[in-house]
matplotlib code that plots the C-alpha trace (Angstrom):
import matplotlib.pyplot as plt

x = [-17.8, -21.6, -22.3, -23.9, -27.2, -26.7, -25.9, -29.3, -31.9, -29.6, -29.5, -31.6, -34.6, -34.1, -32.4, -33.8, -37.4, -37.1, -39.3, -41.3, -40.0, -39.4, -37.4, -39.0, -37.2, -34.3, -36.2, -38.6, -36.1, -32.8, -34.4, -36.3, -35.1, -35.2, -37.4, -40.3, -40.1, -42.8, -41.7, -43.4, -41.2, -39.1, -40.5, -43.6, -45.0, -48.4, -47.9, -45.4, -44.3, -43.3, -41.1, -39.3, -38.7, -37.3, -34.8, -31.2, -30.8, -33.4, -31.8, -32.4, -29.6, -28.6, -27.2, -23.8, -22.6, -23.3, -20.7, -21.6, -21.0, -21.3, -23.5, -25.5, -25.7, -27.4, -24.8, -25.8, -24.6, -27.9, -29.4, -26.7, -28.1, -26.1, -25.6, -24.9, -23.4, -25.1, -23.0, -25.2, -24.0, -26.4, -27.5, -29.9, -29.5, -32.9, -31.9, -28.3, -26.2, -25.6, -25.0, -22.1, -22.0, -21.7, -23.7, -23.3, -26.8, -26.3, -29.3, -30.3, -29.8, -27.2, -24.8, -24.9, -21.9, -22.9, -23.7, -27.1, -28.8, -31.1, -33.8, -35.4, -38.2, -40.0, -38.4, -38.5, -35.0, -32.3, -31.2, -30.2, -26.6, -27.6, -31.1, -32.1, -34.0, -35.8, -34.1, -35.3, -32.5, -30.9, -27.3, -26.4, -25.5, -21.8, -20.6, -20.7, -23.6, -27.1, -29.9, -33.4, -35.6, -38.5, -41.3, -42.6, -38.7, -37.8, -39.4, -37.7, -37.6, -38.8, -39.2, -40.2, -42.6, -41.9, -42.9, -43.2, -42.4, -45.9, -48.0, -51.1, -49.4, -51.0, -47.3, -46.0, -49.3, -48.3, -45.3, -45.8, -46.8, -46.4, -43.4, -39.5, -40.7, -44.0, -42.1, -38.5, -41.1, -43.4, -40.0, -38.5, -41.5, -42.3, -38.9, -39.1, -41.9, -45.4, -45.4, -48.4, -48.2, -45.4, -46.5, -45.7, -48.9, -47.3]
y = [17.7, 19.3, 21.1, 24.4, 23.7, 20.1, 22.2, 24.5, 21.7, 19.5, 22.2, 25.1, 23.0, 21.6, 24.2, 27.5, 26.4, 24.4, 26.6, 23.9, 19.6, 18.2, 18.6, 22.0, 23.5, 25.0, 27.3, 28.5, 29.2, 30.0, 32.2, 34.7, 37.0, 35.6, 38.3, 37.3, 33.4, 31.8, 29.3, 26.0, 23.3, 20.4, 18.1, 19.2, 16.7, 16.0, 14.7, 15.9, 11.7, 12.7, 15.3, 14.2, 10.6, 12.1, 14.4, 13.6, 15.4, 17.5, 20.1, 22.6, 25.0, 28.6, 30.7, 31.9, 33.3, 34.1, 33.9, 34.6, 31.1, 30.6, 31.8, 29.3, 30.3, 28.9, 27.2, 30.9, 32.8, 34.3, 34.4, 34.3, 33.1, 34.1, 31.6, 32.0, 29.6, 29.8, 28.1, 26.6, 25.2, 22.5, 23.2, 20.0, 17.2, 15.2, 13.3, 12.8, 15.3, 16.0, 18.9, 20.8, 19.8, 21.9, 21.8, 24.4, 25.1, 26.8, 28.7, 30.7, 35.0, 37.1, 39.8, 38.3, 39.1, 42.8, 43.9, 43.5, 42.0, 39.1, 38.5, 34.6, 34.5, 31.7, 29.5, 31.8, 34.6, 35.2, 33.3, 36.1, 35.1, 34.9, 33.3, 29.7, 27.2, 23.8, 22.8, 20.1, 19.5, 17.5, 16.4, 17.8, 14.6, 16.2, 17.8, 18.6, 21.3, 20.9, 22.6, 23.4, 20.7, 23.6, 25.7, 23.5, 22.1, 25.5, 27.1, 30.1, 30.4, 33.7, 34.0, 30.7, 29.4, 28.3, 30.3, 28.8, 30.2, 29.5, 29.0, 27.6, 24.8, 21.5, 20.3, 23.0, 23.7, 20.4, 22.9, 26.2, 28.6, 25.6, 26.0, 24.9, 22.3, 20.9, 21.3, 19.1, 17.0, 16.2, 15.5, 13.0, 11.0, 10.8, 9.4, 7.2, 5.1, 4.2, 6.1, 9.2, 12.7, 13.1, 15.1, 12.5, 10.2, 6.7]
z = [90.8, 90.9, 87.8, 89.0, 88.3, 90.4, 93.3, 93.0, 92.3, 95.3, 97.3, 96.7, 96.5, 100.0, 101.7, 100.4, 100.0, 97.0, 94.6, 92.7, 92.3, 89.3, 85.8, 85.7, 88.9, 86.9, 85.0, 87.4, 89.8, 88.4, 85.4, 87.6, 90.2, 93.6, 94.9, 92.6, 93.7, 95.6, 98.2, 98.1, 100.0, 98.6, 101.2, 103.5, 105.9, 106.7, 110.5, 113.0, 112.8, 109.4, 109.9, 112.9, 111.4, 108.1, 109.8, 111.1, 113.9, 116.3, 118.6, 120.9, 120.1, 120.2, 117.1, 118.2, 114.4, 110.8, 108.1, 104.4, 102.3, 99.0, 95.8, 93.5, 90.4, 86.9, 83.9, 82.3, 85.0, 85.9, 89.0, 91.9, 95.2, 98.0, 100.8, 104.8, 107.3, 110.8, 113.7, 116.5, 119.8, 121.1, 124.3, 124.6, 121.5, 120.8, 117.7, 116.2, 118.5, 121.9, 124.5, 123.7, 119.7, 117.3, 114.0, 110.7, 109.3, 105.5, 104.1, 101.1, 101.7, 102.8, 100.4, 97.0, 94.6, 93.6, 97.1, 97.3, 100.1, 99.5, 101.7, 102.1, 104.6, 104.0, 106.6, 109.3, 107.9, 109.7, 112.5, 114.9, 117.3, 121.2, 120.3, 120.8, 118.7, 118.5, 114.9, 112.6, 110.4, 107.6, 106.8, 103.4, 101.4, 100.0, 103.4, 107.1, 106.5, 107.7, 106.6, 107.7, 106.8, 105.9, 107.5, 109.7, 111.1, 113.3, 116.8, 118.4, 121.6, 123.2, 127.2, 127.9, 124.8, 121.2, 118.5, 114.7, 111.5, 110.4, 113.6, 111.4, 110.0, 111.1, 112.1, 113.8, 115.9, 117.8, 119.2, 118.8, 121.9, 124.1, 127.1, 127.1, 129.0, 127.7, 124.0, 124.8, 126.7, 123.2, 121.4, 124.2, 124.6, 121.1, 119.8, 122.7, 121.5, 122.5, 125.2, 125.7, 125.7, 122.7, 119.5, 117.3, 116.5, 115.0]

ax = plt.figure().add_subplot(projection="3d")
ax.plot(x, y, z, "-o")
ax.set_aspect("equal")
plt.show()
């Protein structure tokens, strides 16, 4: 089984926004409240080949509910990190699902133990139920749970465009403000190989 502080630098660091790498992330993170952390990703990619290549599945799906999960906290008890599980149905699978799946994407914030809401923004916040997204995600290594690979691996959809979490981010310029169309377009003909047009330079 996980020791406690396993699960944060396994999970936290991945899935929340992994606050720094390294033997020092357990005291950075899990000795200071969470509203005082400063999000620098785990992993952050430097070409849109990067990301999409390092991810397991890529999805168009829509949020259709939120259900608190479970808190992280440090081997002293301090700390507690509330978890939430956000169900997606796939509406159009690029990578590793298909229409109709359904994936289980668990993220840092929600009610933590004492009733207090915690607030994570740094990948983009809540995912809202009834609203559709172009996901970049991750298998966890210990379970059926995905998670958001970081800023640069989730596009909302609103009207008919993408937006990004961080729209200056070399990677997710490549998608964000362009159409439904133009954007599931870039993905196909990228994973499909040499041919031109996709976002995804080799």
């Amino acid at each position: 089984m996980k020791s406690r502080k396993s699960f944060w630098l396994g999970t936290l660091a991945v899935v929340a926004a992994g606050l720094v790498t390294g033997v020092t992330l357990a005291d950075r993170v899990l000795h200071r409240p969470v509203e005082s952390a400063e999000a620098a990703w785990a992993e952050v990619f430097d070409s849109p080949a990067g990301l999409a290549r390092s991810v397991d599945v890529i999805a168009l799906a829509q949020a259709v509910g939120v259900a608190p999960g479970r808190v992280a906290t440090s081997d002293k008890g301090e700390g507690p990190l509330p978890f939430q599980l956000v169900d997606f149905d796939v509406i159009h699978g690029l990578k590793g699902t298909a229409a109709g799946d359904r994936v289980t994407v668990e993220r840092a914030g929600g009610v933590g133990p004492s009733g207090q809401a915690v607030a994570i923004t740094a990948d983009g916040g809540d995912f809202v139920p009834g609203e559709v997204y172009l996901l970049f995600l991750k298998q966890q290594p210990d379970g059926a749970y995905f998670y958001q690979v970081n800023d640069q691996g989730r596009y909302q959809l609103k009207g008919n465009h993408f937006l990004a979490v961080r729209p200056d981010d070399p990677v997710a310029t490549r998608l964000h403000g362009v159409t439904l169309e133009q954007g599931l377009a870039r993905v196909e003909a990228a994973l499909g190989g040499d041919r031109p047009g996709g976002i995804l330079e080799k």
